[in-house]
C-alpha positions as CSV (number, residue, x, y, z in Angstrom):
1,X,-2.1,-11.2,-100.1
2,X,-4.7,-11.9,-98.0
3,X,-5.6,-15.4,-96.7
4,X,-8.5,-16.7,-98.8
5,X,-10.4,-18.0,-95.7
6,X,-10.4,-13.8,-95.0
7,X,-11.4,-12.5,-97.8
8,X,-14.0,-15.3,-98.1
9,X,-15.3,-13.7,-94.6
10,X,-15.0,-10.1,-95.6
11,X,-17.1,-10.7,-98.7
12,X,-19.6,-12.9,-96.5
13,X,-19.6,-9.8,-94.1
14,X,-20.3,-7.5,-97.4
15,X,-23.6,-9.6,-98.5
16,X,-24.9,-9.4,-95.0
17,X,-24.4,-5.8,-95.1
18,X,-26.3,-5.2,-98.5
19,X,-28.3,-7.2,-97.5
20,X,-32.2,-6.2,-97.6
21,X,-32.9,-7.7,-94.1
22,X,-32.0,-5.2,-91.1
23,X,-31.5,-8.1,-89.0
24,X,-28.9,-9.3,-91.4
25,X,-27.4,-5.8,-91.6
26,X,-27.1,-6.0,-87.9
27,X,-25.2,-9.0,-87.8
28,X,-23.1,-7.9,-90.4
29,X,-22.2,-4.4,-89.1
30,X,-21.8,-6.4,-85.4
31,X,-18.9,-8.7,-86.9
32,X,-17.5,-6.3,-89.3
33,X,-17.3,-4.3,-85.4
34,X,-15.2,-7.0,-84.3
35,X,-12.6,-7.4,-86.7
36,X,-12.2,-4.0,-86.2
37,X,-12.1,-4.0,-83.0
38,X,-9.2,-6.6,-82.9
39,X,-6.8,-5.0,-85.5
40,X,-7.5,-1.5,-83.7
41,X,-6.5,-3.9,-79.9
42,X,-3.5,-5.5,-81.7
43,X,-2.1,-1.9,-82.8
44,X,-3.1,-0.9,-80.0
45,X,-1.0,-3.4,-78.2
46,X,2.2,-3.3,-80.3
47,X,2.6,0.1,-80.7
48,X,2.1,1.0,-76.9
49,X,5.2,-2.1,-76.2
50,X,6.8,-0.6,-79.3
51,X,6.4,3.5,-78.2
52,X,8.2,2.1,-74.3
53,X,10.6,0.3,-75.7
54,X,11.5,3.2,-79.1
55,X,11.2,6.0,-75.8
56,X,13.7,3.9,-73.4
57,X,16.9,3.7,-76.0
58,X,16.2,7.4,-76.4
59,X,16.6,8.1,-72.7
60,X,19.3,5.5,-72.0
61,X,17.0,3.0,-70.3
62,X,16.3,-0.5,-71.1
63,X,12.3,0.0,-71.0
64,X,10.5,-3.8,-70.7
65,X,12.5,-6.3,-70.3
66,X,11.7,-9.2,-68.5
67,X,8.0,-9.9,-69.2
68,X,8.0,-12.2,-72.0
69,X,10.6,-11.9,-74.7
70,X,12.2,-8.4,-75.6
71,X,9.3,-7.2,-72.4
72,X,6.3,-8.1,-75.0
73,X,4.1,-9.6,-72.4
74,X,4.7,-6.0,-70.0
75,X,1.3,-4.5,-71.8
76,X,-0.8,-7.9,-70.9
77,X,0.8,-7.7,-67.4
78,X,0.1,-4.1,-66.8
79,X,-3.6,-5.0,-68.2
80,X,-3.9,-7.4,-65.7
81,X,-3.3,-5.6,-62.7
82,X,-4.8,-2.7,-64.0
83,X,-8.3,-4.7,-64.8
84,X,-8.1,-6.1,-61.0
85,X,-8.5,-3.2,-59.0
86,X,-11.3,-1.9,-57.9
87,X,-13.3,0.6,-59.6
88,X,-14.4,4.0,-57.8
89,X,-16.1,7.0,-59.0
90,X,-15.6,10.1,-56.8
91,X,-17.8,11.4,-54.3
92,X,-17.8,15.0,-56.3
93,X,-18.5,13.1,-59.6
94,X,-21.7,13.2,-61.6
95,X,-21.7,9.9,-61.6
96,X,-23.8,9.0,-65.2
97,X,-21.6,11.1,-67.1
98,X,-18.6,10.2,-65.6
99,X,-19.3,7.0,-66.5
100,X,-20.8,6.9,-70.1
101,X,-18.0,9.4,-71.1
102,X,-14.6,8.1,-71.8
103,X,-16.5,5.0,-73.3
104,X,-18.9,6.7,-75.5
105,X,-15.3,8.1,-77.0
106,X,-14.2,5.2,-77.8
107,X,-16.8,3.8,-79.3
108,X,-17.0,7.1,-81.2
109,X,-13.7,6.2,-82.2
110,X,-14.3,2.7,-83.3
111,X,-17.1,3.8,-85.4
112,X,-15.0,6.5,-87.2
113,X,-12.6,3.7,-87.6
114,X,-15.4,1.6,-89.6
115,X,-16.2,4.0,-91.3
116,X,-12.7,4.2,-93.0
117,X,-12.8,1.0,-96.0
118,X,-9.9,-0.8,-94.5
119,X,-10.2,-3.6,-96.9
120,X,-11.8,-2.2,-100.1
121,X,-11.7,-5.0,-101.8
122,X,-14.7,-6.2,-100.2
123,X,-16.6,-3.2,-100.2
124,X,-17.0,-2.9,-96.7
125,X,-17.0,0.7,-95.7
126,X,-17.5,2.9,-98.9
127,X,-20.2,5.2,-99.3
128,X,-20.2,8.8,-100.7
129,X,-18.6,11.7,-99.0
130,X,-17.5,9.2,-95.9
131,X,-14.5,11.6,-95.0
132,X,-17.0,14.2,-94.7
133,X,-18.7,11.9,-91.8
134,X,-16.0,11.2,-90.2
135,X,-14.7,14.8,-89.5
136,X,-18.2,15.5,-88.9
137,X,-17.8,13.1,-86.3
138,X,-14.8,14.5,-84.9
139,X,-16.3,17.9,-83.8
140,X,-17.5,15.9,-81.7
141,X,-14.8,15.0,-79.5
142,X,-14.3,18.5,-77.8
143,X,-18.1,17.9,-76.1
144,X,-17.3,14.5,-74.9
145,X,-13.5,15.6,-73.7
146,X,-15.8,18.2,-72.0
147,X,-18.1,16.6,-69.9
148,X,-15.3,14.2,-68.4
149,X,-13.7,17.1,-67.1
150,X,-16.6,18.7,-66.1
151,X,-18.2,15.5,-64.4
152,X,-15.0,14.5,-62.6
153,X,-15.8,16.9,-60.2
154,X,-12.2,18.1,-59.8
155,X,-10.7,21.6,-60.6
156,X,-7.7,19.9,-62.1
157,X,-10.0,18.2,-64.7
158,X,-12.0,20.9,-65.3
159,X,-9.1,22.8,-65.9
160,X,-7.6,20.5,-68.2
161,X,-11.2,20.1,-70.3
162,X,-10.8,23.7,-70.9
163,X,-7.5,23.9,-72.2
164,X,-8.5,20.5,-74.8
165,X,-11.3,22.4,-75.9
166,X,-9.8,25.3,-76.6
167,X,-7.1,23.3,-77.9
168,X,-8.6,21.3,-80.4
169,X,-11.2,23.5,-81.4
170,X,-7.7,25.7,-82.5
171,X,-6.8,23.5,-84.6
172,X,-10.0,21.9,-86.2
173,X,-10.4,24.8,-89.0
174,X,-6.8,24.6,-90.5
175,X,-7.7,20.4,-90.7
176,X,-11.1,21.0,-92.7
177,X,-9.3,23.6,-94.7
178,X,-7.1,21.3,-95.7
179,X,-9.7,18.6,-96.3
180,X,-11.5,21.2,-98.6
181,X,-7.9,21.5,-100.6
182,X,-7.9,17.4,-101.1
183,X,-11.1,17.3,-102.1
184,X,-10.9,20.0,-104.6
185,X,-7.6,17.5,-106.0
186,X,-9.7,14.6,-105.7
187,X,-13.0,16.2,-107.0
188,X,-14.7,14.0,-104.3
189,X,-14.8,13.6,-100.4
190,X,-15.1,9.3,-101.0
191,X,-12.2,8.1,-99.4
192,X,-11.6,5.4,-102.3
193,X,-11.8,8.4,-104.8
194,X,-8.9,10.1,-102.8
195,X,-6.8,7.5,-102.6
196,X,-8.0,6.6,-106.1
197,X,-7.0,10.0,-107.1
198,X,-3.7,9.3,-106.0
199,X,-2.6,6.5,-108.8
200,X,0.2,9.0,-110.5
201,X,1.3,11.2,-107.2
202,X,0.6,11.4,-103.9
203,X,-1.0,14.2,-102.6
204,X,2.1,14.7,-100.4
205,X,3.9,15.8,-103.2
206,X,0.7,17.9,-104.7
207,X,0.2,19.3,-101.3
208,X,3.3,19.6,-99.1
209,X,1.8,22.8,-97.0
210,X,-1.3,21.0,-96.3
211,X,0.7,17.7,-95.2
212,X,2.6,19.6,-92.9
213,X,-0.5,21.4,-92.1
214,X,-2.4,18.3,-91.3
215,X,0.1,16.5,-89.6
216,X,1.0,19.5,-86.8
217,X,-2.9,19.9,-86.7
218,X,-3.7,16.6,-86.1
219,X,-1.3,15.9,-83.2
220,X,-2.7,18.7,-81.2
221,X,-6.1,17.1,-81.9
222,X,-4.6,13.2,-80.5
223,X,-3.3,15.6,-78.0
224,X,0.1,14.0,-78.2
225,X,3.4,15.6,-77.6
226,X,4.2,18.5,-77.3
227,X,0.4,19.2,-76.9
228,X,-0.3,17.3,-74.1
229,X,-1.3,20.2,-72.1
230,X,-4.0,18.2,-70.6
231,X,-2.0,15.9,-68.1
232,X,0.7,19.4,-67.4
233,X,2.2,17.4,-64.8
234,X,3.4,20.4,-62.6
235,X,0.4,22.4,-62.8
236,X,-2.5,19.8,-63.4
237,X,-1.5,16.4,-62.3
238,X,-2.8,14.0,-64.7
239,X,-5.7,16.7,-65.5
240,X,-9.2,15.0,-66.6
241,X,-7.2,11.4,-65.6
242,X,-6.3,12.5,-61.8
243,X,-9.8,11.0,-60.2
244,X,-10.3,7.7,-62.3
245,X,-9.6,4.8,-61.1
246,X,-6.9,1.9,-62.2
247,X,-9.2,0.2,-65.2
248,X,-10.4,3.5,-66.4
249,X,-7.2,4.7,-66.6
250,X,-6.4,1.6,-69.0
251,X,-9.0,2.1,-70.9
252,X,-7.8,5.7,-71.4
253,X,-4.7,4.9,-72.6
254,X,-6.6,2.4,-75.0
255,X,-8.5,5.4,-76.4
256,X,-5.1,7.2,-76.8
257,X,-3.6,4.3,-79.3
258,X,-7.0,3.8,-81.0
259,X,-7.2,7.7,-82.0
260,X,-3.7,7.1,-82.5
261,X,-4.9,4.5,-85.2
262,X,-8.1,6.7,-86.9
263,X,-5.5,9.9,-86.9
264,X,-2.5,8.4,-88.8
265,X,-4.9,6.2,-91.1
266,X,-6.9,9.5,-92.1
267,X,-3.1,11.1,-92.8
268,X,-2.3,8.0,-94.7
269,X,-5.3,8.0,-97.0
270,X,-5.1,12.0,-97.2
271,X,-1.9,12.2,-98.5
272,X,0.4,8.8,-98.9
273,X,-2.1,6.8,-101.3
274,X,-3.7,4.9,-98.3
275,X,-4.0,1.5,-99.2
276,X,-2.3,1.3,-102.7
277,X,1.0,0.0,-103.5
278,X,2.5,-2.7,-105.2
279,X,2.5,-6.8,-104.5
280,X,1.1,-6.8,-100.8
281,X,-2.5,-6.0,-99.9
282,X,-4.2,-3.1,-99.2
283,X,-4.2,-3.7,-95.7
284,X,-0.7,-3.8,-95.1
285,X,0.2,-1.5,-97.3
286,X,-2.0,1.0,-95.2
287,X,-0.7,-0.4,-91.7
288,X,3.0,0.4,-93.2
289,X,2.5,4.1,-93.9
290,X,0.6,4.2,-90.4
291,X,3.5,2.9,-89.0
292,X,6.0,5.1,-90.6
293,X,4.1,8.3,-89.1
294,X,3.5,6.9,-85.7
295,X,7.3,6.7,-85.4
296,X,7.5,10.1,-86.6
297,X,5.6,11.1,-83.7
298,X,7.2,8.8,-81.4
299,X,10.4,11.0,-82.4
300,X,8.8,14.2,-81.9
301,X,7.7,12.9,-78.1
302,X,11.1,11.8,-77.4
303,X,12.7,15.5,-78.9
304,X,10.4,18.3,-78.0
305,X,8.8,19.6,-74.6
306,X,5.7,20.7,-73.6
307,X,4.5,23.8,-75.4
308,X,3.0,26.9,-73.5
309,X,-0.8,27.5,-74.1
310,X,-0.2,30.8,-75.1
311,X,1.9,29.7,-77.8
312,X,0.1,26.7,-78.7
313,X,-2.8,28.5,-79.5
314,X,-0.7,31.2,-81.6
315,X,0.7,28.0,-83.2
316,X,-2.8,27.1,-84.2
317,X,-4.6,30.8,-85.6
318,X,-1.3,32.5,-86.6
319,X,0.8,29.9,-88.5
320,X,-1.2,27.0,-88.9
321,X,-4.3,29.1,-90.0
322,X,-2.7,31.4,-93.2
323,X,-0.6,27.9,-93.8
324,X,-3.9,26.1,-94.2
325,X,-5.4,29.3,-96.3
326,X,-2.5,29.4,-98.6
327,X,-2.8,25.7,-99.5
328,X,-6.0,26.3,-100.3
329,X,-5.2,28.9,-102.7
330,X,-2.8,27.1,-104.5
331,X,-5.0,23.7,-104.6
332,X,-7.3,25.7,-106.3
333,X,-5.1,26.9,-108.9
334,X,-3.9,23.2,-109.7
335,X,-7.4,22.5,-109.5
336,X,-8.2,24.5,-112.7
337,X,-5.1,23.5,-114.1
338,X,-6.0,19.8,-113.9
């Protein structure tokens, strides 16, 4: 369970938020901003350690060692001399927009990551039709991916814009198909109505087409392996990444492992009963299924290479796309037999 000083705070945080006093909303959406903000860092922090050390014994290789205990402390040390060197922007740069950029994604992402009722207990988080925000929100991501590219200045990045764009764009319609199918199960796009609707089964057993669906679709949209097309060492160099400097680049990697964190909590309240389960809290029941899929895809990065564009994107409209259609059909037809 959760301490009781915690949930104490959480349900102080919830009466500031309903509150009728917008500075008091404020404050309360500003905190509630923070916690967030330091679960997302700490997942952030041991999965990345986790991910090096899980890719080394694949490869053969010892992976962090020395830094700390089992090479914990390698992430804060890399931090560290990441943070203290100097920060550029290139000549050939817009400059604003190479700037506001990469952080306005991840404070895109943090806000999708509020938006999710982490601890419903309290609350905190639930309003009606919030999954349809936060894939709303979402569509957004090709712009901002975008202008990075486009404002580095570089034909490597704009190169590698391009091919997220047309990427992720591919694979967006087979995702809100599928969203379609669990709302139709769940008669509601609430998030605590879908994982609400989930009591007897979980929708992975209801929906096994649109799980697999989902889960192919939303590792081309993370852009993890094997759809990393946007750092194609031999042909692009680190693509949209090659011009920034040494703390931009960390704070890249940060955004990686926080849409890491929205993408696998989405799939885990989508189809694996988010936060429910027996004897612990919500919380940590959610964090648990998270962490079952991220080593999933851990797997699939240490197993598969790169995939082609060509057949990425044939991946996307010729499979993924009559998958996502057929599980929509056959929702529907549980759907009226519900």
């Amino acid at each position: 369970m959760l301490t009781a000083e915690l949930l104490f705070l959480l349900g102080w945080l919830a009466s500031l938020i309903d509150s009728s006093s917008l500075t008091y909303q404020f404050l309360g959406f500003l905190i509630y901003a923070i916690i967030v903000a330091i679960l997302v860092s700490l997942f952030v922090y041991v999965v990345s350690w986790f991910e090096r050390k899980f890719i080394a014994k694949v490869q053969g290789r010892h992976g962090p060692t020395f830094v700390g205990k089992y090479g914990i402390l390698q992430n804060l040390a890399d931090l560290v001399k990441l943070m203290a060197k100097s920060h550029f922007i290139p000549k050939s740069a817009d400059k604003i927009l190479f700037t506001v950029a990469l952080p306005a994604i991840l404070g895109l992402s943090i806000f999708m990551i509020m938006l999710i009722p982490l601890f419903p207990s309290t609350g905190i988080g639930e309003f009606a039709n919030n999954l349809l925000l936060i894939f709303a929100l979402f569509a957004f991501m090709p712009l901002f991916v975008f202008l990075i590219g486009v404002a580095s200045g570089n034909k490597f990045g704009e190169i590698s814009a391009q091919r997220s764009v047309i990427m992720i764009l591919s694979y967006e319609i087979p995702i809100f198909l599928v969203i379609a199918g669990v709302g139709l199960l769940a008669h509601s796009f609430t998030i605590t109505n879908i994982v609400n609707g989930q009591s007897k089964w979980y929708y992975i057993v209801l929906m096994p087409i649109g799980f697999v669906v989902m889960f192919i679709a939303m590792l081309a949209e993370l852009e993890r392996p094997p759809f990393d097309l946007r750092e194609a060492d031999s042909e692009l160099i680190s693509g949209w990444l090659t011009d920034v400097s040494a703390p931009y680049y960390s704070l890249a990697l940060f955004l990686d492992y926080a849409r890491l964190f929205l993408g696998t909590a989405l799939i885990s309240i989508l189809f694996l009963g988010g936060w429910s389960g027996p004897w612990l809290s919500g919380i940590v029941w959610l964090l648990i299924k998270m962490m079952v899929l991220v080593i999933f895809i851990m797997i699939i990065r240490a197993t598969t290479m790169r995939m082609r564009i060509d057949r990425l994107l044939n991946l996307g409209w010729f499979v993924l796309m009559p998958l996502a259609i057929l599980n929509l059909i056959v929702t529907y037809i549980i759907y009226e037999m519900i």
